[in-house]
PyMOL CGO cylinders between C-alpha atoms (Angstrom):
from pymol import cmd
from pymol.cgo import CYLINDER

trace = [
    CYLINDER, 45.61, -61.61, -16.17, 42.79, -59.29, -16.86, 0.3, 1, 1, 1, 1, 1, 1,
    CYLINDER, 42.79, -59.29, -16.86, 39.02, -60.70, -17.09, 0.3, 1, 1, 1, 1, 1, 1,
    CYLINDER, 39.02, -60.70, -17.09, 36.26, -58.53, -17.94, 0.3, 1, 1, 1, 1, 1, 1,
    CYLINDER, 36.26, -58.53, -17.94, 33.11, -59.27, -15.91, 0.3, 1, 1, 1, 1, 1, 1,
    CYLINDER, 33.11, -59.27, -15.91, 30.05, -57.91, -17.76, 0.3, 1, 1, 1, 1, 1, 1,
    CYLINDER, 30.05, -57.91, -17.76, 25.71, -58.81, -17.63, 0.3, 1, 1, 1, 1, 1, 1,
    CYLINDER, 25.71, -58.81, -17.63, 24.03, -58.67, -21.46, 0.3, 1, 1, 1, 1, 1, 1,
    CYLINDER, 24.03, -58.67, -21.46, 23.58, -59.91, -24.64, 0.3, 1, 1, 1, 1, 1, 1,
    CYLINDER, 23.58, -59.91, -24.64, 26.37, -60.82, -26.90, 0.3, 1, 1, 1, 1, 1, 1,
    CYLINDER, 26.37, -60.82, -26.90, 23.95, -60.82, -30.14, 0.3, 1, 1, 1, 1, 1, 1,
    CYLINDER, 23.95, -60.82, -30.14, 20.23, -59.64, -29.67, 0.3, 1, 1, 1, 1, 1, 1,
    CYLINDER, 20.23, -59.64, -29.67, 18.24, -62.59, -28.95, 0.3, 1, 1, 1, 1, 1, 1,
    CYLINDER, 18.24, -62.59, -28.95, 14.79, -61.40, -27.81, 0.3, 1, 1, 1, 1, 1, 1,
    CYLINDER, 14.79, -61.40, -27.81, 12.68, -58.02, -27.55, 0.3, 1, 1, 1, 1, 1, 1,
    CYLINDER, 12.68, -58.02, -27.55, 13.05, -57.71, -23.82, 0.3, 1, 1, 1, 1, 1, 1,
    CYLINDER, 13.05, -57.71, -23.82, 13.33, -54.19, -22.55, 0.3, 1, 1, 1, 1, 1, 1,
    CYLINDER, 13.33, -54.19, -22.55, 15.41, -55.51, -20.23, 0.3, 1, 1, 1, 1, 1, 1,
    CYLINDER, 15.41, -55.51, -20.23, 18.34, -56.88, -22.29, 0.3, 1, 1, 1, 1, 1, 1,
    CYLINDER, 18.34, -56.88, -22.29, 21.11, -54.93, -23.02, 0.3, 1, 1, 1, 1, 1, 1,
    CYLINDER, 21.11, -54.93, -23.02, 23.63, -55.56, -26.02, 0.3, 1, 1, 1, 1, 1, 1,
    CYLINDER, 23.63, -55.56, -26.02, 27.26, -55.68, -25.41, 0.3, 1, 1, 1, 1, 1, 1,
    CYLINDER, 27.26, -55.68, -25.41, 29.79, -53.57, -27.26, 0.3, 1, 1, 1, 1, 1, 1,
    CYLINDER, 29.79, -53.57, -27.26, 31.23, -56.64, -28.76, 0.3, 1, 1, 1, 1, 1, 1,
    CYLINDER, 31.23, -56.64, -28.76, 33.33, -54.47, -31.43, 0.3, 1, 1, 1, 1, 1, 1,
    CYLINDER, 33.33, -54.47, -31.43, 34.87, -52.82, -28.59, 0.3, 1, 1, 1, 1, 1, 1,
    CYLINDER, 34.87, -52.82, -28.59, 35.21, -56.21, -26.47, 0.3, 1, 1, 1, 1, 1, 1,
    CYLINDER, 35.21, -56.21, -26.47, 36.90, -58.01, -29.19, 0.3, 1, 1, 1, 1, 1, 1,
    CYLINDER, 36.90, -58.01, -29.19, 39.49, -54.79, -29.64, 0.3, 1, 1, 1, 1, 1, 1,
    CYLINDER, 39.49, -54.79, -29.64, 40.79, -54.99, -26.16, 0.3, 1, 1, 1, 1, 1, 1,
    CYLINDER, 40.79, -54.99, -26.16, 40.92, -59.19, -26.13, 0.3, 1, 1, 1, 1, 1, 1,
    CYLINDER, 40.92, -59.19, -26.13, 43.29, -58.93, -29.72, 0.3, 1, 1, 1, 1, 1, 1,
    CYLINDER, 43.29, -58.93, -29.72, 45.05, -55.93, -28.00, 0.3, 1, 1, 1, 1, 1, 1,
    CYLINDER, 45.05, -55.93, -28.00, 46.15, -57.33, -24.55, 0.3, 1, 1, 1, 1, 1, 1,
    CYLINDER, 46.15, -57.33, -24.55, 43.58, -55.16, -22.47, 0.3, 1, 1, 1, 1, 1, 1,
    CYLINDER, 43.58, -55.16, -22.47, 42.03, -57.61, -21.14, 0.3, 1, 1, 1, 1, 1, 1,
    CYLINDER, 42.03, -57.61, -21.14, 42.59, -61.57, -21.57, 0.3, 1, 1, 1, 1, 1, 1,
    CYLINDER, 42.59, -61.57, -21.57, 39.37, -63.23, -20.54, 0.3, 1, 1, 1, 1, 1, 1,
    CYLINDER, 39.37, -63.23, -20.54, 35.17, -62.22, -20.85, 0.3, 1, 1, 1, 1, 1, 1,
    CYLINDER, 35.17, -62.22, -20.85, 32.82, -63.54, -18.19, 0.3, 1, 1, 1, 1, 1, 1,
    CYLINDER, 32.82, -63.54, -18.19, 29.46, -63.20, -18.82, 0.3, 1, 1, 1, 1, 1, 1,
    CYLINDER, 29.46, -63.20, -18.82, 25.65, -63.39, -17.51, 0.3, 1, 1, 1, 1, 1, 1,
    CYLINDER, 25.65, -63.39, -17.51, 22.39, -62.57, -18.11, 0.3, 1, 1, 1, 1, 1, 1,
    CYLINDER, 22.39, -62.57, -18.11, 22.00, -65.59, -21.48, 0.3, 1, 1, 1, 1, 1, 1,
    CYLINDER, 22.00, -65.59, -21.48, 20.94, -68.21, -19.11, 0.3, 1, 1, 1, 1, 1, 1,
    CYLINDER, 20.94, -68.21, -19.11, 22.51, -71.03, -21.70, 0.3, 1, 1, 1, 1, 1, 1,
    CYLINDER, 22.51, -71.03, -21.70, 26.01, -72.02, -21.93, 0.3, 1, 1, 1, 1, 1, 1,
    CYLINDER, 26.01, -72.02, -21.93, 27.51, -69.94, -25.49, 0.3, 1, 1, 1, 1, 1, 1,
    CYLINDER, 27.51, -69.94, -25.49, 30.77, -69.59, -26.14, 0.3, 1, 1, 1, 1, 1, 1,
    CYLINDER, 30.77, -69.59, -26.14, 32.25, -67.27, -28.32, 0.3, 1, 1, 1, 1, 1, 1,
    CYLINDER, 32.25, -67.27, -28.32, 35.56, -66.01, -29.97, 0.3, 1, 1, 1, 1, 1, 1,
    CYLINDER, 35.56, -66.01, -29.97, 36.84, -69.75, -29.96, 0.3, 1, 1, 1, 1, 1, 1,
    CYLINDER, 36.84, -69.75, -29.96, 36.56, -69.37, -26.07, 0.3, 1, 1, 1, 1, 1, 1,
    CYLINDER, 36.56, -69.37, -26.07, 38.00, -66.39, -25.03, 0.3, 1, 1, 1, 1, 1, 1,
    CYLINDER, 38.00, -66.39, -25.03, 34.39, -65.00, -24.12, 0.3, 1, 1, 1, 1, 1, 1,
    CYLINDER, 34.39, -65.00, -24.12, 31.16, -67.10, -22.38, 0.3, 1, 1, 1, 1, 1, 1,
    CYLINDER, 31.16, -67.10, -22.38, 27.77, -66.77, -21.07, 0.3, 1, 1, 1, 1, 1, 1,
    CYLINDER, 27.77, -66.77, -21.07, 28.37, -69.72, -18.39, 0.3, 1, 1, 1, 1, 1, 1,
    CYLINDER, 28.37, -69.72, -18.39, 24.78, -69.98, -18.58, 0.3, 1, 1, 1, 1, 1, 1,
    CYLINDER, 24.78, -69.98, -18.58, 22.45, -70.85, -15.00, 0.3, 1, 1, 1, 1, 1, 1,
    CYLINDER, 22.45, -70.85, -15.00, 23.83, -73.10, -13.00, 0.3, 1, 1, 1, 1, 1, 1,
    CYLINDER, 23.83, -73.10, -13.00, 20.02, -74.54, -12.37, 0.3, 1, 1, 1, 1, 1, 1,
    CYLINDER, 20.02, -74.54, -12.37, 16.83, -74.39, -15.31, 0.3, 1, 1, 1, 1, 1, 1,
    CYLINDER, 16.83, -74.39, -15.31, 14.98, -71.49, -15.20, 0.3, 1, 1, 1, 1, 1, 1,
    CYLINDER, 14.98, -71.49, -15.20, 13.03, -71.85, -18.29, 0.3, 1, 1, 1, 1, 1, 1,
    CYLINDER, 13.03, -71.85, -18.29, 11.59, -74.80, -20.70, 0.3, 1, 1, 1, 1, 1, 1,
    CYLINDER, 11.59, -74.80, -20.70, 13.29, -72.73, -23.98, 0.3, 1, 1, 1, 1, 1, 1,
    CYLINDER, 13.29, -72.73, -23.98, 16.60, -72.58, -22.09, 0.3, 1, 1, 1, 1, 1, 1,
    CYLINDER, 16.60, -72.58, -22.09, 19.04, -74.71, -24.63, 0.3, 1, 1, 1, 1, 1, 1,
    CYLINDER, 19.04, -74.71, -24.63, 21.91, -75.62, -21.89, 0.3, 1, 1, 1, 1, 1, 1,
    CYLINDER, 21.91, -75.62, -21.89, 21.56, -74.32, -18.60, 0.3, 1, 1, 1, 1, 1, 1,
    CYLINDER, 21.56, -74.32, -18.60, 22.75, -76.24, -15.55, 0.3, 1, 1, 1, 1, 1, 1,
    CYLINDER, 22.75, -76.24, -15.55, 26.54, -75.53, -16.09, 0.3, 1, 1, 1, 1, 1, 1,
    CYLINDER, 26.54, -75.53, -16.09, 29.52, -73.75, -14.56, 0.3, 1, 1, 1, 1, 1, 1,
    CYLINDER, 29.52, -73.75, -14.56, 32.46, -72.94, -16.34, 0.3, 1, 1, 1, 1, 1, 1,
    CYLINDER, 32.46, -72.94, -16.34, 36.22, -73.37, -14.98, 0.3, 1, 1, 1, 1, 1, 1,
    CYLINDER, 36.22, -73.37, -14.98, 38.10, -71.63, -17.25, 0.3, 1, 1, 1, 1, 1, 1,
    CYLINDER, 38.10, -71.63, -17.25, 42.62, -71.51, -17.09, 0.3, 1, 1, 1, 1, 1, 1,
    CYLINDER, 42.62, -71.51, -17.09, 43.92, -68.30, -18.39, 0.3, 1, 1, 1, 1, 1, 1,
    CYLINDER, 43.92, -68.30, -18.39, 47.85, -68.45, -19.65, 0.3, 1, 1, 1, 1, 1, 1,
    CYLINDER, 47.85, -68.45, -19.65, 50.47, -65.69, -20.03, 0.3, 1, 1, 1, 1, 1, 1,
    CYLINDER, 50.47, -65.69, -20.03, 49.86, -65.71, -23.82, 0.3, 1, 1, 1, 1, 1, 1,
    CYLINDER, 49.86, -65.71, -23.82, 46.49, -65.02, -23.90, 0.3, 1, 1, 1, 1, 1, 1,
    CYLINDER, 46.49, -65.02, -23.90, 44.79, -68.96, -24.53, 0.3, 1, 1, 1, 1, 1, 1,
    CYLINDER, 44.79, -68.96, -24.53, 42.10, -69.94, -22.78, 0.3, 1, 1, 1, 1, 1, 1,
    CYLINDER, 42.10, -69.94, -22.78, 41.19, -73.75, -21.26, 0.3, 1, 1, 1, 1, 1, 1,
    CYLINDER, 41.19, -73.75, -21.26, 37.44, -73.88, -20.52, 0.3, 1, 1, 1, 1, 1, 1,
    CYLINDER, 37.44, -73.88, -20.52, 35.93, -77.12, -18.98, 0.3, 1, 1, 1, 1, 1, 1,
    CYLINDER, 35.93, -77.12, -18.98, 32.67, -77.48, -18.70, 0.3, 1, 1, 1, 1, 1, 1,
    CYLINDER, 32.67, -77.48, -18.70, 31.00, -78.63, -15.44, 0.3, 1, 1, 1, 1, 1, 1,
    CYLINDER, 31.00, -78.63, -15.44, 28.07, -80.01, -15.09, 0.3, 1, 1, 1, 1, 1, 1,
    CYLINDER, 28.07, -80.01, -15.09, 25.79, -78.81, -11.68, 0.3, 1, 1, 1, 1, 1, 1,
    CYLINDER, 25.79, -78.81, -11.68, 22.29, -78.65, -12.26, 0.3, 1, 1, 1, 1, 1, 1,
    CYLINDER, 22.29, -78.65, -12.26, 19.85, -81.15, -11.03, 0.3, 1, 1, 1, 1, 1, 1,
    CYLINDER, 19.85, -81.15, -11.03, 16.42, -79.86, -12.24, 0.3, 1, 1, 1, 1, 1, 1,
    CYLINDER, 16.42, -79.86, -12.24, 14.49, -80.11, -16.14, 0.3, 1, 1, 1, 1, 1, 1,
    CYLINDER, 14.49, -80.11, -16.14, 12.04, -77.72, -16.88, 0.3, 1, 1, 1, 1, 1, 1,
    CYLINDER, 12.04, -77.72, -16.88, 9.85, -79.27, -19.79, 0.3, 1, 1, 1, 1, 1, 1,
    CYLINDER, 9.85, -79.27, -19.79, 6.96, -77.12, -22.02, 0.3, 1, 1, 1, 1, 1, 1,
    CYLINDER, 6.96, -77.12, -22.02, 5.40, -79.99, -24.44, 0.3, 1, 1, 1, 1, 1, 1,
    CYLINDER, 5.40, -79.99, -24.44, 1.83, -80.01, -26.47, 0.3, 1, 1, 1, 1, 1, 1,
    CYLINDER, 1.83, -80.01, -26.47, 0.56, -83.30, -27.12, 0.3, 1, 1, 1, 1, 1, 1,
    CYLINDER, 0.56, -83.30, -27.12, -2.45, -83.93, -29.74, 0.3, 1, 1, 1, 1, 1, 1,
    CYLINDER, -2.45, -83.93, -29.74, -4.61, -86.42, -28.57, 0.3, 1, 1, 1, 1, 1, 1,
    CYLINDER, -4.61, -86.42, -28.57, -7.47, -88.58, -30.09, 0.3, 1, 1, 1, 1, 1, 1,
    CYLINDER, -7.47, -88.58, -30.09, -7.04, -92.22, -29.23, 0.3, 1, 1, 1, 1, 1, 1,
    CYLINDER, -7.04, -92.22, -29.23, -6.29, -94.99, -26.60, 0.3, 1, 1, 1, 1, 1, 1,
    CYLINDER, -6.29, -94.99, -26.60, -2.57, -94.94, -27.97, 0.3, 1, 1, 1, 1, 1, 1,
    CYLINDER, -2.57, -94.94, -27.97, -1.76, -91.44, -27.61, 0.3, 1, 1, 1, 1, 1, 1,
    CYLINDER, -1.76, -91.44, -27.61, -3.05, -91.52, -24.15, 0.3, 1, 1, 1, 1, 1, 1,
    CYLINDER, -3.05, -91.52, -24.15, -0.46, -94.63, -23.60, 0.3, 1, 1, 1, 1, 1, 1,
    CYLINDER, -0.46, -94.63, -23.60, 2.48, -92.56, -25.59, 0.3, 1, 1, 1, 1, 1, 1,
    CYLINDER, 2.48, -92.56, -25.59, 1.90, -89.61, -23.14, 0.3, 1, 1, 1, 1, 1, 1,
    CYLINDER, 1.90, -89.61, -23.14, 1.67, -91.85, -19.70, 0.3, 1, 1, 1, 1, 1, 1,
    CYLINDER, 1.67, -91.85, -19.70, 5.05, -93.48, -21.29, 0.3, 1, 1, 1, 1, 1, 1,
    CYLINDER, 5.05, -93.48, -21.29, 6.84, -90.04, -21.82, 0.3, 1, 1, 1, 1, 1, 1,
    CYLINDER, 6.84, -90.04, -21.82, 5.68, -88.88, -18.57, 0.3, 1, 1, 1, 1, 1, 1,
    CYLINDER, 5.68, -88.88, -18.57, 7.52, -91.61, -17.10, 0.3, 1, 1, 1, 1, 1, 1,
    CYLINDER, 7.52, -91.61, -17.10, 10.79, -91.45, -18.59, 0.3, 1, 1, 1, 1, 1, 1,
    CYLINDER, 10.79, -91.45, -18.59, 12.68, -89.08, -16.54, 0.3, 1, 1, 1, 1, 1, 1,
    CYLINDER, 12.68, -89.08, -16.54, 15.26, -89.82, -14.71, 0.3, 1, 1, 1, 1, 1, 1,
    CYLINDER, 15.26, -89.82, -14.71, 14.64, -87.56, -12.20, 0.3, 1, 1, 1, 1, 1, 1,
    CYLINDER, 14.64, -87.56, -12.20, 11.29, -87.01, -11.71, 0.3, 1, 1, 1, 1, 1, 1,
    CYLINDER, 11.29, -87.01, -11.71, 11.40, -85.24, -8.29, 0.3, 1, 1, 1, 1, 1, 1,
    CYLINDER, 11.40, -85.24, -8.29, 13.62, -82.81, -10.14, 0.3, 1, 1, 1, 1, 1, 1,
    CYLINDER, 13.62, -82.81, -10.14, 11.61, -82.65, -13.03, 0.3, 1, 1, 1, 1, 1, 1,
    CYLINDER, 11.61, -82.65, -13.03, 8.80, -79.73, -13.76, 0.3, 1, 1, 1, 1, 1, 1,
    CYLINDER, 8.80, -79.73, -13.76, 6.49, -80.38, -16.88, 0.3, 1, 1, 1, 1, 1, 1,
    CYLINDER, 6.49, -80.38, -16.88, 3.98, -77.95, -18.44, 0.3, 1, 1, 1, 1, 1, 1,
    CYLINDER, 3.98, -77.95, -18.44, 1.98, -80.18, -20.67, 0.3, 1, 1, 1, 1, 1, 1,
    CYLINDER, 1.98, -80.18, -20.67, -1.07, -78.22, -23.23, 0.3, 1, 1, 1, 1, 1, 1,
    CYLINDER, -1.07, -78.22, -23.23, -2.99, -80.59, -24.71, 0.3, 1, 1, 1, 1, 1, 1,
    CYLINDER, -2.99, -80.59, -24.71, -5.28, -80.42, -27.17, 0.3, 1, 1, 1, 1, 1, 1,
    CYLINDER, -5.28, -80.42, -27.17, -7.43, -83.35, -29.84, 0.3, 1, 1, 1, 1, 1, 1,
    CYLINDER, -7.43, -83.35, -29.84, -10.84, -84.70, -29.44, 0.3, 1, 1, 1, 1, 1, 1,
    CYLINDER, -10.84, -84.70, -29.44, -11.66, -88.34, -26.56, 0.3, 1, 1, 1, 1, 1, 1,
    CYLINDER, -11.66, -88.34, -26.56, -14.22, -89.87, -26.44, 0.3, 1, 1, 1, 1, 1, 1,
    CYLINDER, -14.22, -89.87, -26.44, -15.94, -89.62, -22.94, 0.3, 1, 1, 1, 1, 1, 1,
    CYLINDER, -15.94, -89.62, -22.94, -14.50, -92.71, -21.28, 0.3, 1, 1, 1, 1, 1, 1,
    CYLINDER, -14.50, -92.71, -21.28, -11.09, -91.81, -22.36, 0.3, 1, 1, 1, 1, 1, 1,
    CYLINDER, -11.09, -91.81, -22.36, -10.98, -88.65, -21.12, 0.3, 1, 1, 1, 1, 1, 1,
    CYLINDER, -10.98, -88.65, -21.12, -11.44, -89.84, -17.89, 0.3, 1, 1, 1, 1, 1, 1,
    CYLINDER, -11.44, -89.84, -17.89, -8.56, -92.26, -18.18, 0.3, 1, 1, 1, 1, 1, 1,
    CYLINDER, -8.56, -92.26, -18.18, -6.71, -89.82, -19.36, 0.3, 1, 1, 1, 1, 1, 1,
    CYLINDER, -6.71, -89.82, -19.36, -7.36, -87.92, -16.17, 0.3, 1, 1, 1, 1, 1, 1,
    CYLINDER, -7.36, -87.92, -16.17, -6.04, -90.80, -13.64, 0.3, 1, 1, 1, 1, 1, 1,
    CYLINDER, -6.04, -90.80, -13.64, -3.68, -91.75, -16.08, 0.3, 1, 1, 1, 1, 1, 1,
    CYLINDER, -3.68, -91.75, -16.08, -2.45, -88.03, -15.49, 0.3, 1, 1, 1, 1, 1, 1,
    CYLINDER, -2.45, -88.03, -15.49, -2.76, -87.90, -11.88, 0.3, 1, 1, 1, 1, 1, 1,
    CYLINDER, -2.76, -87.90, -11.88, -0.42, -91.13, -10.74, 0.3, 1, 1, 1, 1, 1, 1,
    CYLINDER, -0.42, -91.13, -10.74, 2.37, -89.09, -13.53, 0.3, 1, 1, 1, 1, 1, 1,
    CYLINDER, 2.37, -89.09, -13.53, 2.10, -85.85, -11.37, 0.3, 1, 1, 1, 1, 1, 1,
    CYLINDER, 2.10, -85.85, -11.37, 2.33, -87.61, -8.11, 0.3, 1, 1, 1, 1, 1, 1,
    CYLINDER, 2.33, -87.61, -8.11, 5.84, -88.34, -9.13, 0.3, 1, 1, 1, 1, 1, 1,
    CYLINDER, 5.84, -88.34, -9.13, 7.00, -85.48, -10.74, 0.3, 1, 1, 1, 1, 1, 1,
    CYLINDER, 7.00, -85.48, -10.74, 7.85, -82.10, -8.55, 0.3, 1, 1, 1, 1, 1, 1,
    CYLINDER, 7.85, -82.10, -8.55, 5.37, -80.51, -10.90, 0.3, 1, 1, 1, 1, 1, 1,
    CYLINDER, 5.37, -80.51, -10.90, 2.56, -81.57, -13.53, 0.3, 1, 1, 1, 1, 1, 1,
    CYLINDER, 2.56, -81.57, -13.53, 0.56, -78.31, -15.16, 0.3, 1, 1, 1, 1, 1, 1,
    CYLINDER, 0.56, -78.31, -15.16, -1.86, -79.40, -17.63, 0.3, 1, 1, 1, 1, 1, 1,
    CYLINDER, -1.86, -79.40, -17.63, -3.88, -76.69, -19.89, 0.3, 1, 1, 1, 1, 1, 1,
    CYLINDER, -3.88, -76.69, -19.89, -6.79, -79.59, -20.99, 0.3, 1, 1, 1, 1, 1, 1,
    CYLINDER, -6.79, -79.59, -20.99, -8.78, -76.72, -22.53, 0.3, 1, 1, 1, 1, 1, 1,
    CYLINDER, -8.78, -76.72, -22.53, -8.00, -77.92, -26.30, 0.3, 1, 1, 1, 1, 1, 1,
    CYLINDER, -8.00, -77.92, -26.30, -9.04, -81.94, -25.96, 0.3, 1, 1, 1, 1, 1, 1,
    CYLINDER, -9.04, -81.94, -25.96, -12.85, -81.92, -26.94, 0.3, 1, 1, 1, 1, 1, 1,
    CYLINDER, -12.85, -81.92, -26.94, -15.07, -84.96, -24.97, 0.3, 1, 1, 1, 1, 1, 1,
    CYLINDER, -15.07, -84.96, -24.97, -16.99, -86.91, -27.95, 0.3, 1, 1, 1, 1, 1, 1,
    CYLINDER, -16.99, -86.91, -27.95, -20.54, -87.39, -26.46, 0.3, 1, 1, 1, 1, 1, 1,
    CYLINDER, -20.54, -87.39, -26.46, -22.70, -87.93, -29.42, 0.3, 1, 1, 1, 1, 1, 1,
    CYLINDER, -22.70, -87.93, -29.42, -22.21, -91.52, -28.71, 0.3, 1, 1, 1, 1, 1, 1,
    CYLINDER, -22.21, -91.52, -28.71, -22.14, -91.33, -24.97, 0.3, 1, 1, 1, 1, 1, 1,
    CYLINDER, -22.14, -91.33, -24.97, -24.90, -93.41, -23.15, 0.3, 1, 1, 1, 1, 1, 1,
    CYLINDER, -24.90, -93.41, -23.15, -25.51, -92.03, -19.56, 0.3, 1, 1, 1, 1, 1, 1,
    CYLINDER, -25.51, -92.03, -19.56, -27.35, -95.15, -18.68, 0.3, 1, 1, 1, 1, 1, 1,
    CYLINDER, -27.35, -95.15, -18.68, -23.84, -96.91, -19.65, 0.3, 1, 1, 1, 1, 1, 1,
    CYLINDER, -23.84, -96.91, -19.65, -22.10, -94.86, -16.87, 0.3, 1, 1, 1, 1, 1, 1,
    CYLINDER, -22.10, -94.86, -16.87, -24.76, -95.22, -14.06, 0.3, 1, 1, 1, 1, 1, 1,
    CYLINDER, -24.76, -95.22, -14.06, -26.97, -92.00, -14.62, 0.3, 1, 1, 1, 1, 1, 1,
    CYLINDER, -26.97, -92.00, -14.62, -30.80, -92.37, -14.03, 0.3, 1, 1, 1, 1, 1, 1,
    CYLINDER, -30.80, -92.37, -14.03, -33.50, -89.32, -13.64, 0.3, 1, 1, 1, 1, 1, 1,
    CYLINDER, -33.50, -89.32, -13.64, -32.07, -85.98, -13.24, 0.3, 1, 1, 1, 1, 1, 1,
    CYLINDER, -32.07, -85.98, -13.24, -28.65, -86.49, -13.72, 0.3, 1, 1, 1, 1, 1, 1,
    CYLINDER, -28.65, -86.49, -13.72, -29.23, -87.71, -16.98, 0.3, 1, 1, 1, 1, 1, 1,
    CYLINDER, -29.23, -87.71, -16.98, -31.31, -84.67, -17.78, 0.3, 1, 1, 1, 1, 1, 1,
    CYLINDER, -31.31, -84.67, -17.78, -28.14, -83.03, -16.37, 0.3, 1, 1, 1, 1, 1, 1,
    CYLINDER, -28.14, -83.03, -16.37, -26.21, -84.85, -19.15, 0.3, 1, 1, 1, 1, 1, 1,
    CYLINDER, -26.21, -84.85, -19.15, -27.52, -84.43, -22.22, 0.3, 1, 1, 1, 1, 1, 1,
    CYLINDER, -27.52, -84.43, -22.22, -27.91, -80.48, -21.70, 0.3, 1, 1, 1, 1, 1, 1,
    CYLINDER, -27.91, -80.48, -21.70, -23.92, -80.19, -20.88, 0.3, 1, 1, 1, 1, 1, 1,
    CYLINDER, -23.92, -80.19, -20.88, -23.59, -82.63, -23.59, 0.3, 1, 1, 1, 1, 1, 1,
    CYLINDER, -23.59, -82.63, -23.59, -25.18, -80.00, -25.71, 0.3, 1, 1, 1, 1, 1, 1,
    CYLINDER, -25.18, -80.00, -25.71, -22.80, -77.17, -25.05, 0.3, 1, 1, 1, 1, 1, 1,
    CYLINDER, -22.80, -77.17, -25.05, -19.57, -76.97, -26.57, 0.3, 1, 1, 1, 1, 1, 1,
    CYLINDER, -19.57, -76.97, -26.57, -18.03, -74.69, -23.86, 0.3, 1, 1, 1, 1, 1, 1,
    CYLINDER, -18.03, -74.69, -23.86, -15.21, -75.72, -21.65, 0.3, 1, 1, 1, 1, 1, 1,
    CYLINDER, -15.21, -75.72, -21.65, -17.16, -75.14, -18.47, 0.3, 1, 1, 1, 1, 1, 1,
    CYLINDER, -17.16, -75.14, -18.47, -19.95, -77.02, -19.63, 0.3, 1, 1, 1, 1, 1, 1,
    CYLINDER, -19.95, -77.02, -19.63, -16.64, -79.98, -20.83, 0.3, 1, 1, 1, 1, 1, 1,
    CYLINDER, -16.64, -79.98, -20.83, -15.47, -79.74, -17.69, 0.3, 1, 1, 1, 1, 1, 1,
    CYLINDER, -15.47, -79.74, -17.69, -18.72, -80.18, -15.98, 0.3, 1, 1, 1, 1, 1, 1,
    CYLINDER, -18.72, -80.18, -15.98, -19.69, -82.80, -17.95, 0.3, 1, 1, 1, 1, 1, 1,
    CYLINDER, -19.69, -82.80, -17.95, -15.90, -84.64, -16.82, 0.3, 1, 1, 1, 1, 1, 1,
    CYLINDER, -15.90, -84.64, -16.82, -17.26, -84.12, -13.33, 0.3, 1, 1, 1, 1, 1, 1,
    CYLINDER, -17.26, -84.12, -13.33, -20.66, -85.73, -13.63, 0.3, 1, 1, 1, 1, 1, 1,
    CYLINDER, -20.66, -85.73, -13.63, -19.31, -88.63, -15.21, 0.3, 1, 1, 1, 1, 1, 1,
    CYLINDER, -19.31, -88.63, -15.21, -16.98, -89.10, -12.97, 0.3, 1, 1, 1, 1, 1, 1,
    CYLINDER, -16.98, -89.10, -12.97, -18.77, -88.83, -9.73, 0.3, 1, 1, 1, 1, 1, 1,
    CYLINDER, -18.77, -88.83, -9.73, -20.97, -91.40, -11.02, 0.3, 1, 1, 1, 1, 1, 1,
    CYLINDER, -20.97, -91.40, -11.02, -18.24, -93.72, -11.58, 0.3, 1, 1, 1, 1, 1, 1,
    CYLINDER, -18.24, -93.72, -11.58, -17.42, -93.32, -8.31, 0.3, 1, 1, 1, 1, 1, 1,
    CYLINDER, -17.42, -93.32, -8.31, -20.28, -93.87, -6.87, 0.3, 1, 1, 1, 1, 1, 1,
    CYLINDER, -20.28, -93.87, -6.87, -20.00, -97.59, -8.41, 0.3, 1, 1, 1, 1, 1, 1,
    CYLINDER, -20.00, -97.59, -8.41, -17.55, -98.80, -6.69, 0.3, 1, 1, 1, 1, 1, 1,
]
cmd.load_cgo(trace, "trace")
């Protein structure tokens, strides 16, 4: 029994300088000819199989990207004299790796994400890159903030890009969230800008005040 161990790409799947096609013409001659009876292969890090199993990329046997369609395998595979191949599937990896936008611009959405964010099954296993993006008012940003805080503290990672979701403060009171005097000077001009700095500034203010109520 021959098996031909060999690192690239069966069919071009990406720009990479790095990737390097396999001669699959030549490949498939020596499999029909006898050569060689079996192809092992790395570098795709999802499970393929091709030429009705008698070639595989076995894939990672952990995540190592969010675009990854099936890592977390190994393949056993049983070779016989007359050249058929038995591959079974096992299944070894314990981590997700999770790249998700979410458009937000209510109460409900807010909910929806909390209630994804808690359906993993392992969430100590479980990395999520979340962008969001949508318009809140004031108050619910902030929710959205704690709300987003208790999901990390559970998962083994929570990255949030906030940058898209857009406070609404043309109705915002900062008498209704404790400001008097200069912090409410402080207010309206970040209110006034529309840059994220001045956003996330604005988040901040609000927020301190809050806790100062308690």
């Amino acid at each position: 029994m021959r098996v031909l161990v060999a690192h690239g790409q069966w069919e071009r799947r990406g720009t990479l300088a790095t990737h390097q096609d396999l001669p699959v013409d030549g490949i498939e001659r020596a499999l029909r000819d006898g050569l060689i009876h079996y192809v092992a292969l790395g570098d795709r890090h999802s499970r393929t199989i091709y030429l009705d199993g008698r070639a595989a990329h076995s894939g990672t046997h952990e995540a190592t990207a969010p675009d990854e369609v099936d890592p977390g395998w190994v393949l056993l595979v049983g070779l016989d004299g007359a050249g058929r191949t038995q591959l079974e599937p096992i299944r070894i990896g314990r981590w997700s790796l999770v790249h998700r936008h979410h458009h937000l611009t209510s109460s409900a959405d807010i909910l929806q994400l909390e209630t994804w964010l808690a359906s993993f099954g392992d969430p100590a296993r479980t990395v999520v890159q979340l962008d969001l993006d949508g318009s809140l008012p004031l108050s619910e940003c902030l929710d959205l903030e704690a709300r987003l805080a208790r999901a990390g503290a559970s998962l083994a990672s929570l990255r949030i890009d906030p940058s898209g979701v857009v406070p609404l403060t043309d109705a915002a009171d900062p008498a209704d969230v404790g400001l008097s005097g200069a912090a409410t000077t402080a207010f309206e001009l970040l209110a006034a800008e529309t840059t994220a700095t001045s956003r996330a500034a604005l988040q901040l203010l609000v927020r301190l005040a809050r806790e100062g109520q308690r």
